[in-house]
C-alpha positions in Angstrom: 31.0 29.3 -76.2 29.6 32.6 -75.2 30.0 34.3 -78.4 28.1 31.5 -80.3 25.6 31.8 -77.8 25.1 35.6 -78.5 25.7 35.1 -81.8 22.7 36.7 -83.9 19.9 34.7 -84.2 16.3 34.0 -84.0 15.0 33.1 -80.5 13.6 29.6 -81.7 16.8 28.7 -83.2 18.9 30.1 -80.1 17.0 28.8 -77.5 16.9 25.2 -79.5 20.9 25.9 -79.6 20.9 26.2 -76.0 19.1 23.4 -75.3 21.0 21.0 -77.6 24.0 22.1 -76.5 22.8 21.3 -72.8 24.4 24.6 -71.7 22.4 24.8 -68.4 23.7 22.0 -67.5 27.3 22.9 -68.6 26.9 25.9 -66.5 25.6 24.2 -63.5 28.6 22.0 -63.9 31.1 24.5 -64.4 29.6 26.8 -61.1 29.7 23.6 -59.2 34.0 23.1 -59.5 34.4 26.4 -59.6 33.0 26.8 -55.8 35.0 23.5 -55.7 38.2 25.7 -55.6 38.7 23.4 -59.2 41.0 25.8 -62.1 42.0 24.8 -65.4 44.9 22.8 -66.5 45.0 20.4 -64.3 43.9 16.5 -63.7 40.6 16.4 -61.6 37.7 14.9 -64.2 39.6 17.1 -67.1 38.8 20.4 -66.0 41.0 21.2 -63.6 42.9 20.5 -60.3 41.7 21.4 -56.7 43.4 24.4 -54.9 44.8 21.7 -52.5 48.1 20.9 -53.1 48.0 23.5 -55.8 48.7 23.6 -59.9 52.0 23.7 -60.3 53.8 20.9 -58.1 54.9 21.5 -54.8 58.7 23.7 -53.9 56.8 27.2 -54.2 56.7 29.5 -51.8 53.3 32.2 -51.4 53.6 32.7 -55.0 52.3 29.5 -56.3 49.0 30.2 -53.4 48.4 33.7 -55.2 48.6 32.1 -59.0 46.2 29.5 -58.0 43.7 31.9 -55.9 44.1 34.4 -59.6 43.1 31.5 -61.4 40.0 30.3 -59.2 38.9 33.5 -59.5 39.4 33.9 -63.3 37.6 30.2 -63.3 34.4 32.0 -61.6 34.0 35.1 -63.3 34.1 32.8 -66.7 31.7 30.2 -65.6 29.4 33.3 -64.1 29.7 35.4 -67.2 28.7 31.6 -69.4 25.2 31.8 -67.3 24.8 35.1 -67.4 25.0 35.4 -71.2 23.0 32.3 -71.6 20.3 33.6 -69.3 20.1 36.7 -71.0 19.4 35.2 -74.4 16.8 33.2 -72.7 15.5 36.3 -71.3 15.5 37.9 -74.3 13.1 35.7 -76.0 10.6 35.9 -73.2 10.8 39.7 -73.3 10.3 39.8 -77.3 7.5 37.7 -76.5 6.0 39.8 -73.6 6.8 43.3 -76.1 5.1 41.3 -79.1 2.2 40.2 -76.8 1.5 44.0 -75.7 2.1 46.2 -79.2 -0.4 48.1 -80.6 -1.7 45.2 -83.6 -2.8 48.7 -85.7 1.6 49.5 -85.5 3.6 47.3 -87.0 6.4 45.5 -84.4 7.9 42.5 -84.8 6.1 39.1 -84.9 6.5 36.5 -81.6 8.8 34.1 -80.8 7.4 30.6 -81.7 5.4 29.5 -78.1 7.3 26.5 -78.0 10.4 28.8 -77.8 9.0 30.8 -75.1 7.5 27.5 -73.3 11.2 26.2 -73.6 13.4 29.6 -72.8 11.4 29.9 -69.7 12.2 26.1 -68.8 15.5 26.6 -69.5 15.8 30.0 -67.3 14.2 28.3 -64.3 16.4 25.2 -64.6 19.9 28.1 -65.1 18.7 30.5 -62.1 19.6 28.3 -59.1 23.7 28.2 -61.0 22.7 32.2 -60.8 22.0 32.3 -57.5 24.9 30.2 -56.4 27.7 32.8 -58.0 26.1 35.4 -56.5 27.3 33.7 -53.5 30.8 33.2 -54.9 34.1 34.5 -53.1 35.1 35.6 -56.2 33.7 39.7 -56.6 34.4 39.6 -60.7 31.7 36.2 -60.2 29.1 38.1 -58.6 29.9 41.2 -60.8 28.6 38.9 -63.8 25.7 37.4 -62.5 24.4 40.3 -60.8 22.4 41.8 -64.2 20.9 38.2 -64.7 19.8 38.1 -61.4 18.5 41.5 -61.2 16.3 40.8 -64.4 15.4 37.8 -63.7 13.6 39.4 -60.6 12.1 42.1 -63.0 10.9 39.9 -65.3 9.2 37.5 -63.5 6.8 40.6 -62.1 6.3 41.8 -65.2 2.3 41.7 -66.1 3.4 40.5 -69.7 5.7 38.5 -69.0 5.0 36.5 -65.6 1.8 34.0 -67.9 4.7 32.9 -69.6 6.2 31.1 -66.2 2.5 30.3 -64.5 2.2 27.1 -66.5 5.6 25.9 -66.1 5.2 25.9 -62.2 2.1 23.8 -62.0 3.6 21.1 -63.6 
């Protein structure tokens, strides 16, 4: 899902991707089981099973504890690195409008995305940075490891000059 996400596109048609695909709400989801202890291959609402009583079956020793505690933290670092890449792309756009919004009209640069874009990428970032903030408080360091750039520009963006009249309207509302 990640690669189509980063696929190369225009930001109008990847942020309308984005939001068709509901992938904010696939990677709230996804954070959600993951602090739920929840790994694939398993029953539990067809994602997974629950770290309690474990993947396999019962009969194993420490081993079968280790496998499952590998694959919770295989199941974080995945569901981080989905809103990570997702909330870069949305980033993306609201920087390329922010760098459009401050070039030099006498150089060429490249044109704006579409306001409606930027209108919905920052929606879309505001809905996806509380999942953001939750891995960051993950047990799982490769979890944290992957959010941590979103988070970071997320913080950097939003004091930007440019970029920061891009979220005022959206918080009004």
């Amino acid at each position: 899902m990640l690669a189509v996400v980063q696929k190369g596109m225009d930001h109008s048609t990847k942020v309308a991707l984005i939001s068709r695909l509901n992938l904010v709400g696939v990677c709230r989801e996804l954070q959600k089981l993951s602090a739920q202890g929840f790994v694939p291959g398993g029953a539990g609402l067809g994602l997974g099973s629950p770290l309690k009583g474990g993947v396999g079956g019962g009969g194993g020793g420490g081993g079968d504890e280790d496998d499952d505690e590998e694959e919770a933290e295989e199941s974080a670092a995945r569901a981080a690195q989905l809103a990570a890449g997702v909330g870069q792309e949305l980033l993306a756009c609201l920087r390329a409008a922010a760098a459009a919004a401050a070039a030099d009209e006498s150089q060429p640069h490249a044109a704006s995305p579409p306001a409606a874009a930027c209108a919905a990428a920052a929606t879309l970032l505001d809905e996806l940075m509380p999942v953001g903030v939750a891995h960051l408080r993950s047990l799982h360091e490769p979890a944290v490891i992957a959010v941590l750039p979103l988070c970071t520009a997320y913080g950097w963006v939003g004091r930007s000059p440019r970029v920061l009249p891009l979220f005022i309207p959206l918080s009004t509302t």
